[in-house]
C-alpha positions as CSV (number, residue, x, y, z in Angstrom):
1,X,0.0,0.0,0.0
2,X,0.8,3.4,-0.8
3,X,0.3,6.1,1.4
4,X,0.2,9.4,0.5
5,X,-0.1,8.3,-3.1
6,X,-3.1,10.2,-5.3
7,X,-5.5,7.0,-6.6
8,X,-7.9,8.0,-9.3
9,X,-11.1,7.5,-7.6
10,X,-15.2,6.8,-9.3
11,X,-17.5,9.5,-9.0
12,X,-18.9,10.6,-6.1
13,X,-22.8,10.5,-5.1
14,X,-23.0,14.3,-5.8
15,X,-22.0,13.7,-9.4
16,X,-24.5,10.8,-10.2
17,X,-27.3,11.3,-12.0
18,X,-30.9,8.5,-12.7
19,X,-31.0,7.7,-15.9
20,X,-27.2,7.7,-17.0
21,X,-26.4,4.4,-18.4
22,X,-23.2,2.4,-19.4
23,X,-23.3,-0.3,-22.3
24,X,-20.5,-3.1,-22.7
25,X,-19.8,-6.3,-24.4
26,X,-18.0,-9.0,-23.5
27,X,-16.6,-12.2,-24.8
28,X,-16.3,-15.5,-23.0
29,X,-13.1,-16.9,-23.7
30,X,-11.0,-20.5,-23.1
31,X,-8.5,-18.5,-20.9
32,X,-11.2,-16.7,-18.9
33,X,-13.0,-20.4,-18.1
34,X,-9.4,-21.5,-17.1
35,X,-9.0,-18.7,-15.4
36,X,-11.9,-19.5,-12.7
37,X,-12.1,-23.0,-13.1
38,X,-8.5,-22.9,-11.6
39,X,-9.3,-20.3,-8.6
40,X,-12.5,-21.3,-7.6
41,X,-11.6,-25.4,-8.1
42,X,-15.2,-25.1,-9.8
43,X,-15.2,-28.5,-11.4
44,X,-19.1,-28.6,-12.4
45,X,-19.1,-30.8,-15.2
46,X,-21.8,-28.4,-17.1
47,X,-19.2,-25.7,-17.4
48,X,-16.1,-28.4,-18.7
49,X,-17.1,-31.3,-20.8
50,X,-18.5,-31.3,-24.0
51,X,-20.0,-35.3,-23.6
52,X,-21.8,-34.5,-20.9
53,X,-23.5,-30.8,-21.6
54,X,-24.4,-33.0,-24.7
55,X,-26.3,-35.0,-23.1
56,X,-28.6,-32.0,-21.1
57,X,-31.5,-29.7,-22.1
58,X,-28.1,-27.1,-22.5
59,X,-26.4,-28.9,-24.9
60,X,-23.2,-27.8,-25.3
61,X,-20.9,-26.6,-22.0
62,X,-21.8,-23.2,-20.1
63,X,-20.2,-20.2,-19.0
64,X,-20.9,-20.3,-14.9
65,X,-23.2,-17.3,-13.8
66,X,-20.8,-16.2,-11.3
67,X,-18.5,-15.4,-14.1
68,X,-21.8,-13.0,-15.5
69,X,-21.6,-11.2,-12.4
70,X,-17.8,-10.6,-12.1
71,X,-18.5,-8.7,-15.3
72,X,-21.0,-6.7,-13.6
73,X,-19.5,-6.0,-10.7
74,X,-15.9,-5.4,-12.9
75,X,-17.7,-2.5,-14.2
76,X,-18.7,-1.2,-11.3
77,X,-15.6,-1.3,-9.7
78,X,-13.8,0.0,-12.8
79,X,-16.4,2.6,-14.5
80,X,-20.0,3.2,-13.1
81,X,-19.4,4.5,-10.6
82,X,-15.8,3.5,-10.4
83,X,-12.3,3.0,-8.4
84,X,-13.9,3.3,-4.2
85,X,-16.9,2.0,-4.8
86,X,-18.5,-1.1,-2.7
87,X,-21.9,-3.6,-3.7
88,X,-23.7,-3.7,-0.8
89,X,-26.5,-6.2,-2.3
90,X,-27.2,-7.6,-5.4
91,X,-30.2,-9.6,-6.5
92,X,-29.3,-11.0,-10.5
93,X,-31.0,-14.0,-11.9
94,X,-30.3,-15.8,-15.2
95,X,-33.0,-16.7,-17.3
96,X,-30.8,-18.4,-20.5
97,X,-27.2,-19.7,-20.0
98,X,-24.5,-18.5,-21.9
99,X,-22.1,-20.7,-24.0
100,X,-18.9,-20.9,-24.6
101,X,-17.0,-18.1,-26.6
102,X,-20.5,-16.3,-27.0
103,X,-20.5,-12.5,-26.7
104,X,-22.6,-10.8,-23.9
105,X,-23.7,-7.2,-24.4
106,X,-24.7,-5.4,-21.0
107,X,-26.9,-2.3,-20.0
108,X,-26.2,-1.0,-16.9
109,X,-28.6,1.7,-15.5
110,X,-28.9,4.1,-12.8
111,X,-32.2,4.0,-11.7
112,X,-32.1,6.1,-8.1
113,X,-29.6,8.3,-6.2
114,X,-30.6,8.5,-2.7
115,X,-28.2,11.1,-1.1
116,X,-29.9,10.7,2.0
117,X,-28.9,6.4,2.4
118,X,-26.2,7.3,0.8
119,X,-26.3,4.2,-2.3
120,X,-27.7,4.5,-5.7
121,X,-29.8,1.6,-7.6
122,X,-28.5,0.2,-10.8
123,X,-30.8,-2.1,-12.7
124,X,-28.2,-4.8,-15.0
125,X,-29.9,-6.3,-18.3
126,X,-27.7,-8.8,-20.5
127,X,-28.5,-9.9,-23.5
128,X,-27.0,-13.0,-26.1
129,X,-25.9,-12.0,-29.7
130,X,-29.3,-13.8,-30.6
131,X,-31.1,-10.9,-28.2
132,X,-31.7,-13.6,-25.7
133,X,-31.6,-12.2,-21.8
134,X,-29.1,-14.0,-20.1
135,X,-28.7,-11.7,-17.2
136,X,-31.0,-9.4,-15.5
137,X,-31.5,-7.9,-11.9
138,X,-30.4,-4.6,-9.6
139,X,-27.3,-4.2,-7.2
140,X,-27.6,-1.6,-4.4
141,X,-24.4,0.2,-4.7
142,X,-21.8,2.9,-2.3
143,X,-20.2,5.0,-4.3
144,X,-16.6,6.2,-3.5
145,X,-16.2,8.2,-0.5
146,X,-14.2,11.7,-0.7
147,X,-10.9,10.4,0.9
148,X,-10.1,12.2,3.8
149,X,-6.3,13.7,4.4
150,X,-4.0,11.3,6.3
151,X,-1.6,14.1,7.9
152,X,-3.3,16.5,10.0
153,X,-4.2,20.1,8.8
154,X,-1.0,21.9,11.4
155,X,1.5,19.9,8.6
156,X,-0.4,21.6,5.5
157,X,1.4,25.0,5.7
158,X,4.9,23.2,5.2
């Protein structure tokens, strides 16, 4: 850790607004499977073999929700609001499974700021290339707090 050191921080409360929105796609890829499979020791035979996701309603292998939500909650951490802020619930269910090396396209949306809790509402809706809604639900989320200065205010005149 770096103290002292100026992080660029998300937007604050103040500077939120309902109704702004932020649209992404991503890409399901063998690495990112490997990725989790190996951290999580996720071994669910529906998200690794081909013979048997044959053999289910699903029909070929699929991408595990939990990797949906990472991508939501990546761009919250990284953009909407950004760097500082924390999920502090999340409700997402997943009406159609995504497959392997499919591309997901994602609407974020902020649908309340409430100054006075402190936490805005985003809605998430994720679609399929086919238009198919593979993701959908609302996370309750703190924005970044203004940092507050580490040395006290007798040192600022030096």
């Amino acid at each position: 850790m770096l103290l002292g050191k100026k992080r660029k921080l998300g937007r604050l409360i103040e500077e939120i607004q309902p109704g702004e929105k932020l649209k992404f796609s991503e890409k399901v890829e063998d690495k990112d499977l490997l990725l989790y499979l190996g951290l999580s020791d996720d071994n669910n035979p529906l998200f690794i073999q081909h013979d048997y996701a044959s053999l289910t309603p699903y029909k070929k292998p699929i991408v595990p929700q939990i990797m949906l939500t990472g991508m939501v909650t990546g761009a919250i951490s990284k953009i909407l609001p950004g760097p500082g802020s924390c999920i502090l619930s999340q409700s997402l269910q997943f009406p159609k499974p995504v497959h392997h090396y499919e591309e997901v396209h994602m609407l974020l949306t902020v649908e309340e700021v409430s100054l006075e809790d402190r936490h805005i509402k985003i809605s998430v809706d994720g679609e399929n290339n086919s238009g198919d809604q593979v993701i959908v639900g609302e996370l309750i989320v703190s924005p970044p707090y203004p940092p507050k200065s580490i040395t006290s205010s007798t040192l600022e005149n030096f």
